[in-house]
N, C-alpha and C positions, 0 to 999 in steps of 0.2 A: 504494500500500500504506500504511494508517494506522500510525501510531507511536504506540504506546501510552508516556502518560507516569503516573509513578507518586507517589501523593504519601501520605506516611506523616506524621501530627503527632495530639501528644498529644490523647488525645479531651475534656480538660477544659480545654486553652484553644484551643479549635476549636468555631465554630458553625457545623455542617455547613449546616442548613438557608439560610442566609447566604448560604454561600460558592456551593453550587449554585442559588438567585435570583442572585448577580451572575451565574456562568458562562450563563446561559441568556441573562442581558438584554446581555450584553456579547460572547459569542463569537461566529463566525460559523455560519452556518446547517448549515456540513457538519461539523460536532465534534457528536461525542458521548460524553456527558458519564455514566458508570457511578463508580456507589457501590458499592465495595466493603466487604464485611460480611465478620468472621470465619469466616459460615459459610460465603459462597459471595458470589457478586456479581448486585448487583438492576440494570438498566437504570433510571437515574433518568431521562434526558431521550433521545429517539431521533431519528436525523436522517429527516427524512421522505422 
């Protein structure tokens, strides 16, 4: 069962695009990796 982890930081000293290129190039192949939006949450990277 996945464990969702949660992570909340001000959006003006945070470069999302950044941080989700390290998590891709550095995590392992079975995490995935969702960008959550105000409105709802978008799938940025999917484990295949």
């Amino acid at each position: 069962m996945p464990a969702p982890v949660h992570v909340a930081v001000p959006r003006a000293k945070f470069d999302l695009d950044k941080m989700v290129r390290k998590a891709r190039k550095y995590a392992p192949q079975h995490i995935q990796i969702v960008v959550a939006e105000p409105s709802g949450e978008r799938v940025a990277s999917r484990t295949n």
